[in-house]
C-alpha positions as CSV (number, residue, x, y, z in Angstrom):
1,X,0.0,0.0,0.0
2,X,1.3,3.7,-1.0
3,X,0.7,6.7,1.1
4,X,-3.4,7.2,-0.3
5,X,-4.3,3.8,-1.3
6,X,-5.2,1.2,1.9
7,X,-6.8,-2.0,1.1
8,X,-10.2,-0.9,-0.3
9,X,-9.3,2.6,-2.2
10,X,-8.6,6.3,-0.9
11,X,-10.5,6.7,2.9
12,X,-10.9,9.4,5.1
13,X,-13.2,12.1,6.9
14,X,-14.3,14.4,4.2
15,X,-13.3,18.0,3.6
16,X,-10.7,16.6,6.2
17,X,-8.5,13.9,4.9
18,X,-10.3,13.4,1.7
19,X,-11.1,16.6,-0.2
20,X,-12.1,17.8,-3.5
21,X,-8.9,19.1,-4.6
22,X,-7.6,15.5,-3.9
23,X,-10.8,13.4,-5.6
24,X,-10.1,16.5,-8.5
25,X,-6.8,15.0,-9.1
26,X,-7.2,11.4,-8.8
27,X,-9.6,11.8,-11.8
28,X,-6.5,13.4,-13.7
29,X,-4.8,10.7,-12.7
30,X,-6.8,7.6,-13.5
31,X,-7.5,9.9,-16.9
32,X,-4.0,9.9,-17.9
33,X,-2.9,6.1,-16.2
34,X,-5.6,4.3,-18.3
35,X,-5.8,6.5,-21.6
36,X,-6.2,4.7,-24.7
37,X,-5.0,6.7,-28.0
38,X,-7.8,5.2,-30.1
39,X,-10.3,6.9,-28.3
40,X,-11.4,9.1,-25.5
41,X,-11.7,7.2,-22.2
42,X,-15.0,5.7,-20.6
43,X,-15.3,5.7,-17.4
44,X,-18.6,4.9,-14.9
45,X,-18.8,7.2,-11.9
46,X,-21.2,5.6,-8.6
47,X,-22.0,6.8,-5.0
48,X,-23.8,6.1,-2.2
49,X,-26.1,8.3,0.1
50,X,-23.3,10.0,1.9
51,X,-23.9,13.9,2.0
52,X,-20.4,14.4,0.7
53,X,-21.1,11.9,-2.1
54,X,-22.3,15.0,-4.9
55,X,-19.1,17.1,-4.0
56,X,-16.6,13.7,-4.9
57,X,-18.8,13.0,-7.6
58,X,-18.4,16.8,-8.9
59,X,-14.2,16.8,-8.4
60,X,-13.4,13.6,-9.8
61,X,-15.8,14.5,-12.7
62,X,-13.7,17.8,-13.6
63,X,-10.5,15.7,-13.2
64,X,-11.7,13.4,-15.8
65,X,-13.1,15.5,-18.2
66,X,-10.3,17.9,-18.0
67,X,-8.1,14.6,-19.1
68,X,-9.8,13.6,-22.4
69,X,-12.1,11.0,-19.9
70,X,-16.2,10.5,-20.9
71,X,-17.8,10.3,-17.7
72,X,-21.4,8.3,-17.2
73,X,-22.7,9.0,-14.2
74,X,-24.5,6.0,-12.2
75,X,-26.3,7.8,-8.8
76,X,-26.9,6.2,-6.0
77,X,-25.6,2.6,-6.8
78,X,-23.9,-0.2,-5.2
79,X,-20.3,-0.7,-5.2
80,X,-20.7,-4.1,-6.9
81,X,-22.7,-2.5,-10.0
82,X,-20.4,-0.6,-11.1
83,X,-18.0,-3.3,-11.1
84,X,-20.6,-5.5,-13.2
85,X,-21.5,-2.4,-14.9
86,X,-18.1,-1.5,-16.4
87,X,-17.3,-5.1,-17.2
88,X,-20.6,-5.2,-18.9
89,X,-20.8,-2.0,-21.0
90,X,-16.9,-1.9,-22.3
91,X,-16.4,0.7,-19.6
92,X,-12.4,1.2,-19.2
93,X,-12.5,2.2,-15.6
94,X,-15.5,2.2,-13.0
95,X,-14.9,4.7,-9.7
96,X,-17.0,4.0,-6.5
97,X,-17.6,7.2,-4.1
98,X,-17.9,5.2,-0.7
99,X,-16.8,4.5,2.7
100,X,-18.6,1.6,3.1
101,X,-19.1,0.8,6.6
102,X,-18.4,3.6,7.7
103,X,-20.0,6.9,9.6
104,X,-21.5,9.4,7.4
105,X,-18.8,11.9,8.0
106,X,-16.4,9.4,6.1
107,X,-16.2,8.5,2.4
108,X,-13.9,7.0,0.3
109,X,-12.5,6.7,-3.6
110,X,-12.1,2.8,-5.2
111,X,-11.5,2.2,-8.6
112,X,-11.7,-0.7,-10.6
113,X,-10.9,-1.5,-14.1
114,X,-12.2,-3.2,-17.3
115,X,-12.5,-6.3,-16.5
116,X,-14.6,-5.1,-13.1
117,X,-11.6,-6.2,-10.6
118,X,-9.5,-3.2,-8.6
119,X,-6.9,-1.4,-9.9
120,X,-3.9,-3.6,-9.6
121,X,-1.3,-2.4,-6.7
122,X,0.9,-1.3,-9.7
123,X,-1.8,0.5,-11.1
124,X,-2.4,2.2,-8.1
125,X,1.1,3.3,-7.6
126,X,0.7,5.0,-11.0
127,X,-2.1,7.0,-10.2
128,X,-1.2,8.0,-6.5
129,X,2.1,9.0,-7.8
130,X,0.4,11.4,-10.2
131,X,-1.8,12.8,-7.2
132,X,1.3,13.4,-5.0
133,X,3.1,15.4,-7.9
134,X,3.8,18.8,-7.8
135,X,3.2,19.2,-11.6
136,X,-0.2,18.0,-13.4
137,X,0.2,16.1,-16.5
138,X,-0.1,18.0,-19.4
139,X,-3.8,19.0,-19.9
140,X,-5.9,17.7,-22.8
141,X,-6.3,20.5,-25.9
142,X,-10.0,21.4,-26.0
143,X,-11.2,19.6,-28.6
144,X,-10.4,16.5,-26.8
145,X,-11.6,17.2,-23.7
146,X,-14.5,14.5,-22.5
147,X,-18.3,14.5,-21.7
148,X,-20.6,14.0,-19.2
149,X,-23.3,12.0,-19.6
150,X,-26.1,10.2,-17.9
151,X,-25.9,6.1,-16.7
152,X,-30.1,6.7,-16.4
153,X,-31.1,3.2,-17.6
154,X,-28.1,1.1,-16.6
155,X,-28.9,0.0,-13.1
156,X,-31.3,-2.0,-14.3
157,X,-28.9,-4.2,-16.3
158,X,-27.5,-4.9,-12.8
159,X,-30.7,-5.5,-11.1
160,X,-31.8,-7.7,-13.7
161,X,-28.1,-9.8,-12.9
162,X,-28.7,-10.1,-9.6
163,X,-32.8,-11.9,-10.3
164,X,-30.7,-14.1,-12.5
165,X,-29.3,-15.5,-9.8
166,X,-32.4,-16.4,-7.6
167,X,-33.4,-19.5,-9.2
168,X,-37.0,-21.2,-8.5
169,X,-39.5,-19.7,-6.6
170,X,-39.2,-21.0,-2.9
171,X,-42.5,-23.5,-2.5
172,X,-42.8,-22.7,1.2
173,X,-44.0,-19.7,2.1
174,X,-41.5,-17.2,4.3
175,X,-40.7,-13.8,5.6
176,X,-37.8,-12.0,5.4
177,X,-36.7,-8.5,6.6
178,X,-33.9,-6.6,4.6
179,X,-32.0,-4.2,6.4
180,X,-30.8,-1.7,3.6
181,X,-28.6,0.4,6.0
182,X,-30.0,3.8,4.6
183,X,-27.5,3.3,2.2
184,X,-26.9,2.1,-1.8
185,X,-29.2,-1.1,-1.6
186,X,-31.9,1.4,-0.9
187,X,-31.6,2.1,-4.5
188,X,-31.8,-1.3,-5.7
189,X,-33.2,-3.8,-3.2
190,X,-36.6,-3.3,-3.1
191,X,-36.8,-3.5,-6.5
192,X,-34.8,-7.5,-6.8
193,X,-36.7,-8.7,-3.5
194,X,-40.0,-9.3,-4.4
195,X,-42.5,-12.2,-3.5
196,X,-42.1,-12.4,-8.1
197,X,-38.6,-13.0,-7.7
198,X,-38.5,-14.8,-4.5
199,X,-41.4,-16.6,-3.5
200,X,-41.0,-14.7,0.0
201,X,-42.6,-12.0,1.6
202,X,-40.0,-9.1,1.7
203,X,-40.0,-6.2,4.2
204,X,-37.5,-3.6,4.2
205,X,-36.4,-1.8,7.4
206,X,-33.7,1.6,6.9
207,X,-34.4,2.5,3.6
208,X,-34.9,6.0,4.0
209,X,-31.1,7.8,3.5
210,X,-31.1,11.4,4.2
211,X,-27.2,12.3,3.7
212,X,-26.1,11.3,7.3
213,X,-28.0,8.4,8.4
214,X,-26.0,6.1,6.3
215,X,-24.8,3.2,8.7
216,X,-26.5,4.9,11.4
217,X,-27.9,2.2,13.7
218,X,-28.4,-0.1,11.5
219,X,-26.4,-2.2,8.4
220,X,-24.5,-5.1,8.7
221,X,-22.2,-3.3,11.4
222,X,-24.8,-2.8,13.8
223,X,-27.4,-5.6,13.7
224,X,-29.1,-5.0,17.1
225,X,-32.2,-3.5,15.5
226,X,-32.5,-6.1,12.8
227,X,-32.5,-9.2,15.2
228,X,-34.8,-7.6,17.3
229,X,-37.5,-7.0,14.4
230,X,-37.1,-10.3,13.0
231,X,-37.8,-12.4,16.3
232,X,-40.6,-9.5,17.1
233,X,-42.1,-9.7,13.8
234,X,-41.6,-13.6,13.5
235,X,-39.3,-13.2,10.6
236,X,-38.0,-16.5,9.0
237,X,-34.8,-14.4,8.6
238,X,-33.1,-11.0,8.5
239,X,-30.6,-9.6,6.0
240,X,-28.2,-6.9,6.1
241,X,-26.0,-4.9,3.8
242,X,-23.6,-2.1,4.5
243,X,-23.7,1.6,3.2
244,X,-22.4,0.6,-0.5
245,X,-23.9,-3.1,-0.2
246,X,-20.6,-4.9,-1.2
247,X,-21.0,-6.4,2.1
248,X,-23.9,-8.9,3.6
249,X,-24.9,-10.5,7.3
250,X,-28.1,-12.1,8.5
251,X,-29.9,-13.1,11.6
252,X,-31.6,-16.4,11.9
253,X,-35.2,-16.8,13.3
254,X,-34.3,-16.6,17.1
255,X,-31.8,-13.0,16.2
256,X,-28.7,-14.7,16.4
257,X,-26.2,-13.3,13.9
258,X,-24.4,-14.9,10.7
259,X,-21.6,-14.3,10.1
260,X,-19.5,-14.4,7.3
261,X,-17.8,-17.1,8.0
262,X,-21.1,-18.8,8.8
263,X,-22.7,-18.1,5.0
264,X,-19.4,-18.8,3.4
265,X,-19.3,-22.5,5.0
266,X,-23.0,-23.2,4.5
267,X,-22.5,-22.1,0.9
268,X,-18.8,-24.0,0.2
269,X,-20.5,-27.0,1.9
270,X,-23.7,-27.0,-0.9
271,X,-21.5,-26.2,-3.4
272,X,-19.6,-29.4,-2.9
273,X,-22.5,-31.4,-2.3
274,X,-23.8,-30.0,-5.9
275,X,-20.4,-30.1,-7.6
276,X,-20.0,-27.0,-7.9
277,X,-16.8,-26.0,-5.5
278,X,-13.9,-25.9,-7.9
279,X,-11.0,-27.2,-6.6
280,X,-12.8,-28.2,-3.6
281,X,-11.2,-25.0,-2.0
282,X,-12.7,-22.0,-0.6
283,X,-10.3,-18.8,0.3
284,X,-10.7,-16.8,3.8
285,X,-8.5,-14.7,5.9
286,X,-6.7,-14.8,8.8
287,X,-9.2,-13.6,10.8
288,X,-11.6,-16.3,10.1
289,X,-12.9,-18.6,13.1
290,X,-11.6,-21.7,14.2
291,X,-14.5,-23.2,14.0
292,X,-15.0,-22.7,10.1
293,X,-11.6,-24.7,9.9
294,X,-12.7,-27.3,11.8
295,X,-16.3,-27.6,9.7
296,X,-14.3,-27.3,6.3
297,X,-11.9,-30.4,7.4
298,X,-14.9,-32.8,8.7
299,X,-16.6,-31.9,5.3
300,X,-13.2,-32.8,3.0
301,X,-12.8,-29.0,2.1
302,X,-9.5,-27.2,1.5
303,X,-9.1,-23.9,3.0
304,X,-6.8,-21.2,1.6
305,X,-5.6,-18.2,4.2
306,X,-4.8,-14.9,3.4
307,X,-3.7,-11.7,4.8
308,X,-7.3,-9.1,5.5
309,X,-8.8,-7.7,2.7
310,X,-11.4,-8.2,-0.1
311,X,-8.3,-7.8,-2.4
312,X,-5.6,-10.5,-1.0
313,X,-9.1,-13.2,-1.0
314,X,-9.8,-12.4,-4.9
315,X,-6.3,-12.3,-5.6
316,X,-5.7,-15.6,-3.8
317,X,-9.0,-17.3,-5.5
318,X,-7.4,-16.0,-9.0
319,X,-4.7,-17.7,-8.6
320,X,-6.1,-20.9,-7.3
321,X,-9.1,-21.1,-9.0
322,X,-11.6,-20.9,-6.2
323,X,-15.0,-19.6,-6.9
324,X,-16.0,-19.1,-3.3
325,X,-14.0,-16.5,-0.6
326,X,-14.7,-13.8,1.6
327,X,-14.3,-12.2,5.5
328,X,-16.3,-12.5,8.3
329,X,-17.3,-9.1,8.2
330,X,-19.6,-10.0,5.2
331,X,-17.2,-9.6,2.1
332,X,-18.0,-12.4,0.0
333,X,-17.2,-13.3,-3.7
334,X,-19.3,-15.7,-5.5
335,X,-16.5,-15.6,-8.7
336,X,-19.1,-17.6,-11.0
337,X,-21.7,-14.2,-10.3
338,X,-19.5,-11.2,-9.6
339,X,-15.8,-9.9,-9.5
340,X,-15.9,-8.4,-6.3
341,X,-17.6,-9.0,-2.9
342,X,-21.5,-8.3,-3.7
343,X,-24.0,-8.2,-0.6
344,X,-27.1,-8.6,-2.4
345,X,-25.9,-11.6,-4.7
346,X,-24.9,-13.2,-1.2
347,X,-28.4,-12.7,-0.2
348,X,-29.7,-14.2,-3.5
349,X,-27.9,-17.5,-2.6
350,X,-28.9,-17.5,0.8
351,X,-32.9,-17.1,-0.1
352,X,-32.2,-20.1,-2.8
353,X,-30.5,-21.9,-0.1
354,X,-34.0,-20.9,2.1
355,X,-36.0,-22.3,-0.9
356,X,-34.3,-25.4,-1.8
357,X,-34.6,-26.8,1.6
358,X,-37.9,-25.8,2.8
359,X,-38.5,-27.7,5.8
360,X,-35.0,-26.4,7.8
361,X,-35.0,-23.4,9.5
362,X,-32.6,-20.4,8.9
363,X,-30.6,-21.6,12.3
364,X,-30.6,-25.3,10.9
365,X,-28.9,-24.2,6.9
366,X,-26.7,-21.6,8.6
367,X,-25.6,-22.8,11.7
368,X,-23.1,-26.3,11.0
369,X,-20.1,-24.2,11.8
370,X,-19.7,-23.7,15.8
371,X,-18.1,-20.9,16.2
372,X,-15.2,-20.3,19.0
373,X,-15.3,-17.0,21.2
374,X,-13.7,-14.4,19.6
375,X,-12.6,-10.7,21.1
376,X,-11.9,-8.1,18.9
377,X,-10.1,-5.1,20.8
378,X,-9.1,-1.5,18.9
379,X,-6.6,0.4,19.5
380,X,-6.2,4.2,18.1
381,X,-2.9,4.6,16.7
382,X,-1.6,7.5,13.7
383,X,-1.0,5.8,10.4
384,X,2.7,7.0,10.5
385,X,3.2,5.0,13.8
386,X,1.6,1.6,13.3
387,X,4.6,0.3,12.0
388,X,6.6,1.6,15.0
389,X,4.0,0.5,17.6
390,X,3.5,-3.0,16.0
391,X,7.1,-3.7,16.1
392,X,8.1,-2.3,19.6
393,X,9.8,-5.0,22.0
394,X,7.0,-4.2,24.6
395,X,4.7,-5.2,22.1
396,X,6.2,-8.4,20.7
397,X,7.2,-9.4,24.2
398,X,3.2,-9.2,25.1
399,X,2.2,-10.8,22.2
400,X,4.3,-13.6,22.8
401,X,3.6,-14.1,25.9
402,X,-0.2,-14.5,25.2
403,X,0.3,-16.8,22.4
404,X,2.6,-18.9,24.9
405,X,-0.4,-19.0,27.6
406,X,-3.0,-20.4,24.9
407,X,-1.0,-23.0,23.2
408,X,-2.8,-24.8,20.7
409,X,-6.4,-24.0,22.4
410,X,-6.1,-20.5,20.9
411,X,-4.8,-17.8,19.1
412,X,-4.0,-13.7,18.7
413,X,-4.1,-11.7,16.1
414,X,-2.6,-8.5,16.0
415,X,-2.6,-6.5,12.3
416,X,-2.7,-2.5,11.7
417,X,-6.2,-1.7,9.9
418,X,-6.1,-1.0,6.1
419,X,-8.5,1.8,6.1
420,X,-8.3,3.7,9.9
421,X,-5.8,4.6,12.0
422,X,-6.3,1.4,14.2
423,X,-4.2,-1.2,15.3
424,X,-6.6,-4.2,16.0
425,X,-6.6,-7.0,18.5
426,X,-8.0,-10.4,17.8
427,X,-8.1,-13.3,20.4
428,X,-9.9,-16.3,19.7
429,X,-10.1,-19.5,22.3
430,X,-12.4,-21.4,24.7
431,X,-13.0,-18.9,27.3
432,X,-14.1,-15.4,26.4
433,X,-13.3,-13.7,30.0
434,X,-9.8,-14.7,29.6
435,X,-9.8,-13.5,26.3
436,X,-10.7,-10.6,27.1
437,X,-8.6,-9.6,29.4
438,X,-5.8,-10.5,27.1
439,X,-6.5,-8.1,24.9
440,X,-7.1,-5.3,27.7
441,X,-3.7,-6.1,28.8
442,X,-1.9,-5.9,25.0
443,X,-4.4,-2.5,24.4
444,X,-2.6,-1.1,27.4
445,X,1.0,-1.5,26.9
446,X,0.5,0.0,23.0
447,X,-1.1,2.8,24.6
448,X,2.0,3.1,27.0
449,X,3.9,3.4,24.2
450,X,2.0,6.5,22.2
């Protein structure tokens, strides 16, 4: 990663971290990094429903234009759309304004490229060297410089991808509640979850975005609210998506969470049973639970580890040819529907999952892994130190330390965020008092050392 670009894009508070002038001269830059000399550029410009969204939108727009780039602007839209989107159309370059899980007063800048994947790191390094330059490129001559137009029409094309992947009508009747985090999926959602699609009655909960309510409360980050609904309503199951929807969790019947991990071992497991897991391998991270290790091994499934982030899972199932991986945060990639993590494909599967086996509960399809406690501790550290702080004697002496007193029964995590200025603590193991004070103790002596 360079000095702009973390794991998922640009990040930071807006106005603050991120500004216009900035998002003004990453659009020179991906202008000039990806311009063809047959013809002008094309490139597909989404946001979600932050307040800042219009004013990113706006800067990296100029940038573009003032390049020789045509820009087609999406709206509101997922994250994944304009990933299918720009694969679909012939697109050269697709840029998603979003912070995803984050509060409103965040937002964020990804890009992705033809083929609907992120900018390779090389790519990147390109374009946030052009950024951090003291001298623009030289600017396009007038009669080259590009257009804007409207993407009016196109979200549909990704809508209409997503129904493709429901398949038959669920026999059984059910309910299901979507949370749509008052973010992107509020634009799309309602429309693919119908009792036509599904077979399902589908309510929606936090649809409503107003600029700062994005994530407030509610989303796959903050499932109180939905769990609570769905046993009060007598919901079958509850679904939620982040603020761009590139992300998805659920609740089963009795408002326990699913995680992640949870969907992606139900889903390698059916896959197998179908034939459909290539290379009998599915790709998580290092944060990933025990317990989905364990599941995995009993059912003759490989498992491929990587380092956190969306990107090092789609490299890694690239490479490997594995068409199922993801994060227990939600970040899942169904490679035979999508090139990135996609919430609302997720939640396509699941529902089919719901149909195919109408007599199991959500609890019963979702529930074969047993997960081990987990406690996830944060620590606020500046970007320019977590190297520093991570490496420290005091730290690694800790560290070691608490791996000796778990052994094999066990384990601790300690990485620097890719997207805040946080160093984060994992500890996973049989007893979650322990645990946590563990991680109370390591918290502490990084503290001692800012």
């Amino acid at each position: 990663m360079g000095k702009l670009f973390g794991t998922d894009g640009i990040r930071g508070i807006a106005g603050e971290e991120l500004t216009a002038e900035l998002a003004f001269r990453l659009g020179i830059a991906v202008a000039h990094v990806l311009a063809r000399s047959d013809r002008r550029t094309k490139v597909m410009i989404g946001k979600d429903t932050r307040l800042s969204g219009d004013m990113f939108e706006a800067a990296i727009t100029a940038g573009l234009c003032a390049s020789g780039s045509d820009v087609y602007l999406l709206g509101v839209v997922p994250t994944p759309a304009v990933a299918f989107l720009v694969k679909d159309t012939g697109a050269d370059a697709g840029v998603m304004i979003s912070a995803s899980h984050n509060p409103s007063e965040y937002n964020g800048i990804k890009v992705f490229g033809s083929e609907g994947y992120k900018l390779s790191d090389e790519l990147e390094d390109r374009v946030e060297e052009i950024i951090l330059a003291k001298n623009d490129p030289a600017p396009r001559a007038c009669g080259i410089i590009g257009r804007v137009m409207s993407g009016e029409g196109l979200l549909e094309k990704y809508e209409d991808h997503i129904i493709s992947v429901l398949g038959k009508k669920a026999s059984k009747p059910r309910r299901v509640l979507f949370d749509l985090s008052n973010g992107s999926a509020s634009a799309t959602a309602k429309t693919v979850f119908t009792p036509d699609t599904t077979g399902f009655a589908c309510d929606f909960m936090a649809y409503d975005p107003d600029g700062i309510n994005i994530n407030r409360n509610c989303g796959s980050t903050q499932m109180s609210a939905l769990c609570k609904y769905v046993v009060d309503g007598g919901y079958d199951i509850g679904i939620a998506f982040d603020g761009d929807a590139d992300r998805c969790l659920m609740c089963d019947e009795n408002g326990k969470v699913i995680d992640g991990d949870m969907i992606i071992s139900a889903f390698a497991v059916e896959m197998k049973k179908r034939g459909e897991l290539d290379k009998d391998t599915a790709v998580v991270t290092k944060l990933t639970n025990l317990g989905f290790h364990q599941l995995m091994k009993r059912e003759g499934i490989k498992v491929a580890t990587t380092d956190v982030g969306d990107r090092y899972v789609l490299e890694e199932m690239l490479r490997g040819g594995a068409v199922i991986g993801g994060e227990q945060s939600g970040h899942i990639i169904l490679r035979r529907f999508a090139t990135t993590g996609d919430g609302q494909i997720t939640a396509a599967e699941a529902l089919n999952m719901l149909a195919d086996y109408p007599d199991m509960t959500a609890s019963e399809i979702f529930g074969k892994m047993k997960r081990l406690p987990q406690v996830s501790v944060n620590v606020t550290v500046p970007q320019d130190r977590k190297v520093e702080v991570m490496g420290s004697a005091a730290v690694v002496a800790k560290k070691l330390e608490i791996e000796n007193i778990l052994g094999d029964s066990g384990r601790i995590l300690l990485r620097p965020s890719g997207t805040e200025a946080l160093i984060r603590i994992m500890l996973e193991g049989s007893d979650t008092a322990e645990l946590s004070r563990y991680a109370e103790e390591l918290k502490t002596v990084i503290e001692g050392i800012l």
